[in-house]
C-alpha positions as CSV (number, residue, x, y, z in Angstrom):
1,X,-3.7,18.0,10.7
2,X,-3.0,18.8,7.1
3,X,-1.1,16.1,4.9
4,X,0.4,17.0,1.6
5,X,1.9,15.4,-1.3
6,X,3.6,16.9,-4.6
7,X,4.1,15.2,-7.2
8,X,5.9,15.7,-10.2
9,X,6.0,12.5,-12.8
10,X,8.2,13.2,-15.9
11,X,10.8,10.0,-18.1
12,X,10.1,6.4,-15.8
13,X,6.6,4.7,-16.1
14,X,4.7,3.1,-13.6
15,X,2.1,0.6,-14.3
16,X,0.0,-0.3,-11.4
17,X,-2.4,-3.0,-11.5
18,X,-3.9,-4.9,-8.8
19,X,-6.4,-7.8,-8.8
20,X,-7.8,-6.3,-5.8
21,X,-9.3,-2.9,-4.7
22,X,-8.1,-1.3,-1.5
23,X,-8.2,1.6,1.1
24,X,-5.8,4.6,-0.3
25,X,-5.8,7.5,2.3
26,X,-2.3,8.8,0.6
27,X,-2.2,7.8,-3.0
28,X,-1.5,10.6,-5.7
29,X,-1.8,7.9,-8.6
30,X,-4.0,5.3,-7.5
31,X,-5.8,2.1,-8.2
32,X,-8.0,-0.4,-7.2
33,X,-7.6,-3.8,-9.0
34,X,-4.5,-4.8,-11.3
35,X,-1.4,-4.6,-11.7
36,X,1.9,-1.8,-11.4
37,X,4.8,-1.2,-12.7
38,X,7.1,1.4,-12.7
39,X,10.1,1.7,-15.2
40,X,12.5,3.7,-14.7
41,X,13.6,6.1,-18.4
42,X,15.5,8.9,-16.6
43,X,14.9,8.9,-12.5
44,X,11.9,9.0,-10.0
45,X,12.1,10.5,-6.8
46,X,9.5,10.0,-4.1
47,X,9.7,11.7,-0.9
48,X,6.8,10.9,2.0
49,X,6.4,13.7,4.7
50,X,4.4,14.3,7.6
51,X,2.0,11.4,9.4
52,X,0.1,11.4,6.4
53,X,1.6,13.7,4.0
54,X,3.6,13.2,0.9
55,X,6.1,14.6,-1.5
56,X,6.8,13.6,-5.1
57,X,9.0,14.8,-7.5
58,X,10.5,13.1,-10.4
59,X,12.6,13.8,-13.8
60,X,10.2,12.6,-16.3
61,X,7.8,9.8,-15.0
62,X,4.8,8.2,-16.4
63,X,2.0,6.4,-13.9
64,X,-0.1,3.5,-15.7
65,X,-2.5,2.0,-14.3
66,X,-4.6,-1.4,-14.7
67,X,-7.4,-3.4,-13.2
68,X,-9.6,-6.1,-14.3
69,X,-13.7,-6.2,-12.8
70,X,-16.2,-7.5,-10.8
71,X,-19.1,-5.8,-9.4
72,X,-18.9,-3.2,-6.4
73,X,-20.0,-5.0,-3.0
74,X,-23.2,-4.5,-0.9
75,X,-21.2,-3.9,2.4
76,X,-18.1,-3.0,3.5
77,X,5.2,-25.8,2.0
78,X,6.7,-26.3,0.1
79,X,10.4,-27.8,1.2
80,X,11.9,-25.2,3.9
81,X,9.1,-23.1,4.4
82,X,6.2,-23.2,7.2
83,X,2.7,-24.1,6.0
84,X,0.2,-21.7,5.3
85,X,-1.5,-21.7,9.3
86,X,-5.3,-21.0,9.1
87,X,-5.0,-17.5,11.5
88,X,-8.6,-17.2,12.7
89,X,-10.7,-14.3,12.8
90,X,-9.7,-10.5,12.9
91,X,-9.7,-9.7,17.2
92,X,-12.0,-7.1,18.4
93,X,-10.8,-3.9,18.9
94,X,-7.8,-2.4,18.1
95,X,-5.4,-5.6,18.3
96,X,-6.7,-6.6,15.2
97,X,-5.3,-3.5,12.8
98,X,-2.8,-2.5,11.3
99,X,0.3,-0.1,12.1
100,X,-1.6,2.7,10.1
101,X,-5.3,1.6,10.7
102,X,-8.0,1.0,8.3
103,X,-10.2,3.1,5.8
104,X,-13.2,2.8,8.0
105,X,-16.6,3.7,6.3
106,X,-18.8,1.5,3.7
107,X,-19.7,1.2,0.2
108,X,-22.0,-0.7,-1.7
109,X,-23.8,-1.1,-5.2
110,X,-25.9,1.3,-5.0
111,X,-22.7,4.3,-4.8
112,X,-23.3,7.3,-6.9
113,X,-20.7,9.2,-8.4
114,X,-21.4,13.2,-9.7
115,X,-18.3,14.9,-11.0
116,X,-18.1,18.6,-12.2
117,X,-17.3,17.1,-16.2
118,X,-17.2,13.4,-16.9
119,X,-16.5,12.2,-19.8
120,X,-18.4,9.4,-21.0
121,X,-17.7,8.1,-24.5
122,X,-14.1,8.2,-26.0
123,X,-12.5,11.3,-26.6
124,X,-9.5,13.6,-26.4
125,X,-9.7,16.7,-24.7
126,X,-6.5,18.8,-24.7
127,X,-5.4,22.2,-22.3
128,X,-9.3,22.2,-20.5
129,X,-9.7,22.8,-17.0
130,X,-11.1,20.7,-14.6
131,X,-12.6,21.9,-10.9
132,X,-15.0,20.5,-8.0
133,X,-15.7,22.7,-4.9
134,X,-18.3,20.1,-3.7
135,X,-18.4,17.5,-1.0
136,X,-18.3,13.9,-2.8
137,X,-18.1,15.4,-6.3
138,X,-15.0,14.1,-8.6
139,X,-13.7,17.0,-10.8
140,X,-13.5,14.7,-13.7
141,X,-14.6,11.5,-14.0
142,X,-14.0,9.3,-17.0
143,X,-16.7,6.4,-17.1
144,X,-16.5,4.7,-20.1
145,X,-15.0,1.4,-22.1
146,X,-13.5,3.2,-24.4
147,X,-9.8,5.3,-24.8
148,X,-9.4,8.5,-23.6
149,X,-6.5,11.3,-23.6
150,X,-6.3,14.3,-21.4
151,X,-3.6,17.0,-22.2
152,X,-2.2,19.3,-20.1
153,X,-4.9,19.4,-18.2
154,X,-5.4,21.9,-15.0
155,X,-7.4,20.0,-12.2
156,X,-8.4,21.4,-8.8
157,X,-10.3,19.5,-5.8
158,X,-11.5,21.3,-3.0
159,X,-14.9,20.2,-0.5
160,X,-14.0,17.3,1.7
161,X,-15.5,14.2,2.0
162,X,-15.9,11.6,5.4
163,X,-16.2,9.0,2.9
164,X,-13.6,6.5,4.1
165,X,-14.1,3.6,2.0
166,X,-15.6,4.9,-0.4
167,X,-12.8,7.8,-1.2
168,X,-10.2,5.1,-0.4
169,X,-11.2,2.1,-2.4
170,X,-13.7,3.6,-4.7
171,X,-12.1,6.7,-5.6
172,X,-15.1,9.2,-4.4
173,X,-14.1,12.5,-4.2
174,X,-11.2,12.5,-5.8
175,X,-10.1,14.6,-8.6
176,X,-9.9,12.4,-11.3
177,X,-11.4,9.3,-11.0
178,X,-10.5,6.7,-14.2
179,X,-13.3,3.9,-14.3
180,X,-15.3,0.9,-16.5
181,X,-13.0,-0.7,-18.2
182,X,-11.0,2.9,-19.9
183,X,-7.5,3.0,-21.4
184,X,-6.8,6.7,-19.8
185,X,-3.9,8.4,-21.2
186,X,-3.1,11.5,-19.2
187,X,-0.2,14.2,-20.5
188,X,1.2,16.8,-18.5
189,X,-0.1,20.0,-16.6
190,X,-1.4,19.7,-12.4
191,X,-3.7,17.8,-10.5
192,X,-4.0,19.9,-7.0
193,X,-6.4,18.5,-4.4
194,X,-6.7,20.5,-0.5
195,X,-9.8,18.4,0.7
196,X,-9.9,15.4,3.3
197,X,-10.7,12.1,1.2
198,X,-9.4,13.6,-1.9
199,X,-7.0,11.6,-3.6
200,X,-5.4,13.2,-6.7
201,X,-5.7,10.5,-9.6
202,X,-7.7,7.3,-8.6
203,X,-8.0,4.2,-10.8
204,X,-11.0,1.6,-10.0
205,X,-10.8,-1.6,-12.1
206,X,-14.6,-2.8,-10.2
207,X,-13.3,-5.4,-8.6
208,X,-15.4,-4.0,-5.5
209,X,-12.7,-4.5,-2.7
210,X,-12.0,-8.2,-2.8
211,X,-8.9,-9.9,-1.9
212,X,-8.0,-11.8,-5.1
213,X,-11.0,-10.4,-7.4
214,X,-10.5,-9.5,-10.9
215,X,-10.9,-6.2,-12.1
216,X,-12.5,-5.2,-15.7
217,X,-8.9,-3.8,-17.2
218,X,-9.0,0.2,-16.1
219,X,-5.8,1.4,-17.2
220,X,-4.2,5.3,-16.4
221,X,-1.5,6.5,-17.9
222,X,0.1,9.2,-16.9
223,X,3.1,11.4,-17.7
224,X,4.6,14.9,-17.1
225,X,2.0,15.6,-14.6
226,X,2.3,17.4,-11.0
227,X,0.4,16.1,-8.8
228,X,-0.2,18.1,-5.6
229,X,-2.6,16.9,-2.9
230,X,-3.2,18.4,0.7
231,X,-5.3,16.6,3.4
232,X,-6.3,14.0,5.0
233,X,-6.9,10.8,2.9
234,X,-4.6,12.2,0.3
235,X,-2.0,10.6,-0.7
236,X,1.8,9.1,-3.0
237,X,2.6,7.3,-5.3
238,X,0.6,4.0,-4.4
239,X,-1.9,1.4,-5.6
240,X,-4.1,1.4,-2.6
241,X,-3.0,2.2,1.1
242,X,-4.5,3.3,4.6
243,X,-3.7,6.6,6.4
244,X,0.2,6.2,6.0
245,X,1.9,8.1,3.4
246,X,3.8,4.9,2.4
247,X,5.8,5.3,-0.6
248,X,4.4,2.3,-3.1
249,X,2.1,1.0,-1.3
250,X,-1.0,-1.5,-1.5
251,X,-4.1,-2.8,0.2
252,X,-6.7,-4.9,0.3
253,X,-4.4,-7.9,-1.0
254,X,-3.8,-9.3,-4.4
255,X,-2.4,-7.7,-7.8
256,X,1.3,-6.9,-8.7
257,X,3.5,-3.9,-7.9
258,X,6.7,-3.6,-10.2
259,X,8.8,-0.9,-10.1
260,X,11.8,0.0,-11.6
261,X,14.3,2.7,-10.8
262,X,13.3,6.3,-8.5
263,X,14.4,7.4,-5.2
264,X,11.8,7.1,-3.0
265,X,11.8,8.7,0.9
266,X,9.1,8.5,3.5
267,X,9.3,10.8,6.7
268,X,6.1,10.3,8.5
269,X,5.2,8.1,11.1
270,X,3.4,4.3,10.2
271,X,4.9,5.2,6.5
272,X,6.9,2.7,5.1
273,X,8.8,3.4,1.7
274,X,6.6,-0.3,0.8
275,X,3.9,-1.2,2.3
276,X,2.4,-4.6,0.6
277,X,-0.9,-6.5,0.4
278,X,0.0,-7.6,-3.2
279,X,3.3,-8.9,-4.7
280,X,5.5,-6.9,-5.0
281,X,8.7,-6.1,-7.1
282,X,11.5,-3.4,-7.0
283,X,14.7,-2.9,-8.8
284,X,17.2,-0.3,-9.0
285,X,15.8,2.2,-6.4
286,X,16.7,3.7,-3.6
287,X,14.8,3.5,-0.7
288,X,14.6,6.0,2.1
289,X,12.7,5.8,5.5
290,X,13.4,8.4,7.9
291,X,10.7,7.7,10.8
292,X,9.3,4.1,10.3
293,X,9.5,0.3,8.7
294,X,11.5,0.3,5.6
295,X,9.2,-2.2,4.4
296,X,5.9,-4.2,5.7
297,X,4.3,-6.9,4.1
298,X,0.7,-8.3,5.4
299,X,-0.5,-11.8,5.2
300,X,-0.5,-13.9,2.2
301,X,1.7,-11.5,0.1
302,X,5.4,-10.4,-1.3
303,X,8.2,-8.0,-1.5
304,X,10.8,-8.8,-3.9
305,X,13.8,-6.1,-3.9
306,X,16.9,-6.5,-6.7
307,X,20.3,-4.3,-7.0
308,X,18.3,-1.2,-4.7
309,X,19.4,0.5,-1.6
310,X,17.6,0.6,0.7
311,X,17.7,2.5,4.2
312,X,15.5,2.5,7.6
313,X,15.3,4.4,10.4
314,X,12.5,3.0,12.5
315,X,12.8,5.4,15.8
316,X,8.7,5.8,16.9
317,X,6.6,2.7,16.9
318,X,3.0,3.3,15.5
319,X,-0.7,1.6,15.9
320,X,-0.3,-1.4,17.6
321,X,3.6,-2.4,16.8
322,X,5.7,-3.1,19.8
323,X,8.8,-3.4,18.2
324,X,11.0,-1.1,16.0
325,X,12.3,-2.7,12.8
326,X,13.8,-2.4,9.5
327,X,11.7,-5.2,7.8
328,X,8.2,-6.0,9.5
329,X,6.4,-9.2,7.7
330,X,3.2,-9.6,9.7
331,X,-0.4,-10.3,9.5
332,X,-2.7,-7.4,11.1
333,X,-6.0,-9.6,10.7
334,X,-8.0,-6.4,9.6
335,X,-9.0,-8.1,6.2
336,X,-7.0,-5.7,3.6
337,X,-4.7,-9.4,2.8
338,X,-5.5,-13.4,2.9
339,X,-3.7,-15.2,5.9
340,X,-0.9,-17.5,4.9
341,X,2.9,-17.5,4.0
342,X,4.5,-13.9,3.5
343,X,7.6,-13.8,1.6
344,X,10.4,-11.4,1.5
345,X,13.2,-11.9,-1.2
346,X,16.4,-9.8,-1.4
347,X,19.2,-10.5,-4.2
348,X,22.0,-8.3,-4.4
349,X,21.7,-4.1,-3.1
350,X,22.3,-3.2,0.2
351,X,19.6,-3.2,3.5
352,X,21.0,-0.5,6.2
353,X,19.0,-0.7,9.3
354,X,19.7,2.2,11.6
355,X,17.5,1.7,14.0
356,X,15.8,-2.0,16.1
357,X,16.0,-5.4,14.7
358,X,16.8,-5.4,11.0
359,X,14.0,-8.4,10.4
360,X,10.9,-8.9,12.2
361,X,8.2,-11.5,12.0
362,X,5.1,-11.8,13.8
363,X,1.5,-13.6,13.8
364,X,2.1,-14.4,10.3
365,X,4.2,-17.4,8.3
366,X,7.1,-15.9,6.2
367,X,9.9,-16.8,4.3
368,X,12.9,-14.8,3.9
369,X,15.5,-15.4,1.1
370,X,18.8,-13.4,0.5
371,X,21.3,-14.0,-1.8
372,X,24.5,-11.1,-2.1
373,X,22.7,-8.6,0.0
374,X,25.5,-5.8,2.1
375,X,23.2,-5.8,5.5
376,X,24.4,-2.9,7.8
377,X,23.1,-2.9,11.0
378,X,23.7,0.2,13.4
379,X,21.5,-0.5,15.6
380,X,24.0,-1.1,18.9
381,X,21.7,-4.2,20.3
382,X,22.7,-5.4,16.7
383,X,19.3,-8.0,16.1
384,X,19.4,-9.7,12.8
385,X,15.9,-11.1,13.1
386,X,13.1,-11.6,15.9
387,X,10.3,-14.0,15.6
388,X,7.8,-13.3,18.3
389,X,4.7,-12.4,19.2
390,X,3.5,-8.4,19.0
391,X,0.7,-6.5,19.3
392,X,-1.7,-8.9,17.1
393,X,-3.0,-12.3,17.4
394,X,-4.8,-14.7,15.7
395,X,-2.3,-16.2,13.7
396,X,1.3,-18.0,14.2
397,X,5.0,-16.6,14.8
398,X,6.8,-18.6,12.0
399,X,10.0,-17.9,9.8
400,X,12.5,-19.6,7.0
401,X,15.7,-17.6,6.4
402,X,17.4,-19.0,3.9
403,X,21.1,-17.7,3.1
404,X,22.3,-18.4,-0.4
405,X,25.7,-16.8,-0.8
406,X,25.1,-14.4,2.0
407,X,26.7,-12.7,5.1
408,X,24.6,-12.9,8.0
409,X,25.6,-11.5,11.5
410,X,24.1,-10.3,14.8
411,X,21.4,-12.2,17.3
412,X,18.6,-14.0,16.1
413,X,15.8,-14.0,18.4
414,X,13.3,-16.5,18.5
415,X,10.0,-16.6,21.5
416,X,8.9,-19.0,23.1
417,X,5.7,-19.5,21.4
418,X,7.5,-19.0,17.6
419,X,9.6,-21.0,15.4
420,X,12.9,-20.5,13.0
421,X,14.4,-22.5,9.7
422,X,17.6,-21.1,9.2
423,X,18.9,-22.7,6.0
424,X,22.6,-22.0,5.1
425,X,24.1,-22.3,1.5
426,X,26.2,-21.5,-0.9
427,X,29.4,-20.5,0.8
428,X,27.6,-18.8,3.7
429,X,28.6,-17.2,6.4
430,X,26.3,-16.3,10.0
431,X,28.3,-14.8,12.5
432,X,25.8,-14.6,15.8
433,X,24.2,-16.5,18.5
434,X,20.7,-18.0,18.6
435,X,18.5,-17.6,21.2
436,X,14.9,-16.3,23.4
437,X,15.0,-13.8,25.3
438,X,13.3,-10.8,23.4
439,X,12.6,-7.4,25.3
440,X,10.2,-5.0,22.7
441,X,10.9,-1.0,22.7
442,X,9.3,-0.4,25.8
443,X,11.6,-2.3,27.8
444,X,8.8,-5.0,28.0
445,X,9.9,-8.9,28.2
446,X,8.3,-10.8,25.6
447,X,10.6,-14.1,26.0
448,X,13.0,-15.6,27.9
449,X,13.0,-19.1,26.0
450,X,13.2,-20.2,22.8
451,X,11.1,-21.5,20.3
452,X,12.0,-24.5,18.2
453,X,14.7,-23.7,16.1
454,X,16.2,-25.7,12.9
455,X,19.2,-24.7,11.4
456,X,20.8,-26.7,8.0
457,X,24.2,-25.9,7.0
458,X,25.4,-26.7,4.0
459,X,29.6,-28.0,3.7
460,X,29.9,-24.7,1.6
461,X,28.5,-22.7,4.9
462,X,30.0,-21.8,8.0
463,X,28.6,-20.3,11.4
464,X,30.7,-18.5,14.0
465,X,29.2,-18.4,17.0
466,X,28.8,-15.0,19.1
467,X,27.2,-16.2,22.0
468,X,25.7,-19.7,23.7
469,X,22.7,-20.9,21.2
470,X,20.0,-23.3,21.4
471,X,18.3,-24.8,18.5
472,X,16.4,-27.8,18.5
473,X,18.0,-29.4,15.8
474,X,20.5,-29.2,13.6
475,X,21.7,-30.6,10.2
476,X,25.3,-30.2,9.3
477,X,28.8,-30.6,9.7
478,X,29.5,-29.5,13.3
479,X,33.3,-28.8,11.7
480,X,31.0,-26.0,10.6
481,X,30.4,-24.6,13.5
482,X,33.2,-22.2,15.4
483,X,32.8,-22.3,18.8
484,X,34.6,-19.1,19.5
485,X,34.6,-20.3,23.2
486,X,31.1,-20.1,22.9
487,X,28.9,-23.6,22.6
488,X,25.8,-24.3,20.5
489,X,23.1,-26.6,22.3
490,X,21.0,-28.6,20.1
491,X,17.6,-29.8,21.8
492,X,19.5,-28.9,25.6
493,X,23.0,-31.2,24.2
494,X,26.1,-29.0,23.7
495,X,27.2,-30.0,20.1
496,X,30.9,-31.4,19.8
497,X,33.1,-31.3,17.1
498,X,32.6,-27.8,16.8
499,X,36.1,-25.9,15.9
C-alpha cells in the first residue's frame, strides 16, 4: 500500500531537536537527537492521510532541526503524583508494541552511507538538482561540521530500501540526509521521494538511538520547501516516529518538541495528531484527528498543550489497543521511551472527543493537570477518564488528575487492578460518578470493581454526583459533595453530610 505526504513549509519555523534518535517511518522533516520547535510567523497546516500516508501544506513555514552526539550503536512523587513503578521487561510477542509497531531492522557502527552528491566541507550550493535511483543511496548527503545552505534545490528519491532501522533512525535512504555536527540551512524548491524507507529530509545528531543520549548539535533549517513523499516508511512533519503518519511525532524517547501555531490533521489509522516519546509542547494550534488518538504519550515522557483546539475522533482501534480514546498515556514496553511517570498538561483551549473515553491510562504512571480547558465529550457513554489495564503489560495502571479551575464531567472509571488521585482546586467543579466496571470496544469486560481511589477537594471545589461512587478515601468537605439522590461510598461507608 502506497503512503504519501506533501508538504509545503513557507512563514512558521519549526525547530526539532531531540536528545534521542528514533524510528521515523512517516517523517518529511526529520531528526534523530535534539530538540523542535515550531513557531508560528503566518500559519502551518498539517494534514495526515491514509495508514501511513501524509499531507502537508503550509503558508510560509521553516523546519529547524537540532541534535547533540554520541556514537552509532553496535546492535539494534513528588506530592499528588504516583511514583515512577519499575515496569519490567518488554513481553514477547506482540503485547509488548505499540499502537503503530516498531521500525524493526538493525544498525550498527559499521553503517555505510553512499549518496548520489554529498557534500562534505562547507558550502553554498544554489538552484542544483539532486537525484538517487538506487536502493540505500541518499540523494544528497551533507556530512560535515561545518554550515551549509541549499537553495531552491530540486531533489528526487526513488529505489526502495528494507532498511527499517536504519532508514528510520539513521536516515538511510532518504533524500537528504543532514549529519556530523552541520548547521544546514535549506531554502525553497521540492524534495519528492516515491520509494519504501525514503523519508524526505532526515536529521541525525549521532546519538545512535538511545533513550536520553546526547547528540553532536545537527541542525536543519528549512523554509519554502515542498516536500512530497510516497511510500512506505515515508513520512510528516515529525522528529522520529514508527509506521503511523502521526502529525508531530517522536520516538525512541528523550529531546523536546515545541511547536507553535499550524493546523494540523491526521486521517489514517494508529496516527495521532501527537504522538510523544519526548516532551512535548504545543501552543496555538489546531489539532485534527479524524480516525485515531488525538494524542499518545509513551512512558517516561510529556505533552504539554496551551490556548489550541484540539479534536478526536477515535472510531477503529489499532495494534494492540482495546479501547478507543481521545487521550491515550501509556507505556508499550517496546523500548522507543524509559518507563516511569507520563504527564499530560492542558491549560486553557478546548479538547472535543467525538468518539470513546476522552482520557485513557494504562500500564504506565501519569499525571494529568488541566486548568481552563472547554472538554466536549460526544461520545454518548460520556467517559471522562479510564484507568485500566489494555492490551500491554509489564508495568502499572496509575493516574493523578488534578483540576485547577476546571469543569470536569462524565464517569470516571477506574479497574480493579488500577488506581486514581483526583485532586480538586481552585473553584472546581466534577459533575460524574466514580466507579469499576469498564467494558473495552469489543464489548469485552475488563472490570467490575474498583481500584483504590483518592479524591481531595478543596473548599473552593464542588462535586455533583451522577451516579453511586466508591472511592477509598476522601479528603474534604462532604458539604462539597451533592448527593443528587445519589450517595458516594468511601472505603464501602456511604459519606454523610453530603447536600
Amino acid at each position: 500500500m502506497k503512503r504519501k505526504l506533501t508538504a509545503i513549509l513557507l512563514s512558521a519555523a519549526v525547530l526539532l531537536s531531540l536528545a534521542a534518535c528514533g524510528a521515523a517511518e512517516e517523517a518529511a522533516a526529520q531528526t534523530t537527537a535534539g530538540e523542535a520547535v515550531l513557531t508560528k510567523a503566518e500559519e502551518a497546516v498539517l494534514i495526515t492521510a491514509g495508514e501511513a500516508a501524509a499531507k502537508t501544506t503550509a503558508e510560509e513555514a521553516a523546519a529547524k532541526t537540532t541534535a547533540e552526539e554520541t556514537p552509532a550503536p553496535t546492535g539494534s512523587g513528588e506530592t499528588g503524583q504516583p511514583e515512577d513503578h519499575p515496569e519490567g521487561t518488554p513481553p514477547d510477542g506482540p503485547g509488548g508494541t505499540p499502537p503503530d509497531g516498531p521500525g524493526g531492522g538493525s544498525a550498527g557502527s559499521d553503517l555505510t552511507y553512499t549518496a548520489a552528491t554529498e557534500i562534505a566541507s562547507a558550502d553554498t550550493q544554489t538552484g542544483q538538482t539532486y537525484a538517487s535511483g538506487a536502493s540505500d543511496e541518499n540523494a544528497l548527503l551533507i556530512s560535515t561540521a561545518e554550515a551549509v545552505t541549499v537553495e531552491d534545490p530540486t531533489v528526487t528519491k526513488t529505489g526502495s530500501s528494507d532498511g527499517g532501522d536504519d532508514c528510520s533512525f539513521y536516515g538511510l535512504n532518504a533524500a537528504v540526509l543532514v549529519k556530523g555536527g552541520s548547521t544546514t540551512t535549506i531554502t525553497g524548491g521540492t524534495v519528492v521521494t516515491d520509494a519504501d524507507g525514503a523519508n524526505g529530509v532526515f536529521s541525525y545528531g549521532g546519538n545512535g538511538g538511545q533513550n536520553g543520549a546526547a547528540g553532536d548539535g545537527t541542525t536543519v533549517v528549512i523554509s519554502g520547501t515542498v516536500i512530497t513523499t510516497a511510500g512506505d516508511g515515508s513520512g510528516g512533519i515529525l522528529t522520529t516516529g514508527g509506521r503511523s503518519s502521526a502529525a508531530i511525532r517522536t520516538d525512541r524517547g528523550g529531546g523536546t518538541v515545541t511547536v507553535d501555531g499550524g493546523i494540523y490533521t491526521t486521517n489514517g489509522l494508529g496516527s495521532p495528531v501527537i504522538y510523544s516519546t519526548a516532551d512535548v509542547t504545543v501552543s496555538n494550534a489546531v489539532l485534527t484527528s479524524n480516525l485515531s488518538e488525538g494524542v499518545c504519550i509513551e512512558g517516561k515522557n510529556s505533552v504539554t498543550l496551551v490556548d489550541y483546539e484540539l479534536t478526536a475522533s477515535n472510531t477503529q482501534c489499532n495494534g494492540n489497543a482495546q479501547f478507543l480514546d481521545a487521550v491515550m498515556i501509556y507505556q508499550s514496553m517496546s523500548g522507543d521511551a524509559d518507563s516511569g511517570t507520563s504527564r499530560f498538561t492542558m491549560t486553557g483551549g478546548s479538547l472535543t472527543s467525538r468518539s470513546g473515553h476522552m482520557f485513557h491510562v494504562t500500564n504506565t504512571s501519569a499525571v494529568i493537570t488541566l486548568s481552563g480547558v472547554t472538554l466536549v465529550n460526544e461520545d454518548s457513554e460520556g467517559i471522562l477518564l479510564s484507568v485500566c489495564s489494555d492490551g500491554w503489560s509489564g508495568g502499572s495502571n496509575a493516574a493523578v488528575l488534578n483540576a485547577s479551575a476546571q469543569e470536569l464531567s462524565g464517569a470516571i472509571l477506574v479497574g480493579s487492578d488500577s488506581e486514581l488521585t483526583l485532586n480538586l482546586t481552585d473553584g472546581s467543579g466534577f459533575s460524574g460518578s466514580i466507579g469499576g466496571t469498564i467494558v473495552n470496544a469489543a464489548g469485552e469486560t475488563v472490570s467490575t470493581g474498583t481500584g483504590t481511589v483518592v479524591v481531595s477537594l478543596d473548599g473552593t471545589s464542588t462535586w455533583t454526583l451522577t451516579a453511586d461512587s466508591y472511592v477509598t478515601s476522601f479528603d474534604g468537605d462532604a458539604a462539597g459533595v451533592v448527593s443528587n439522590g445519589y450517595t458516594l461510598y468511601v472505603n464501602g461507608v456511604a459519606l454523610t453530610g453530603t447536600r
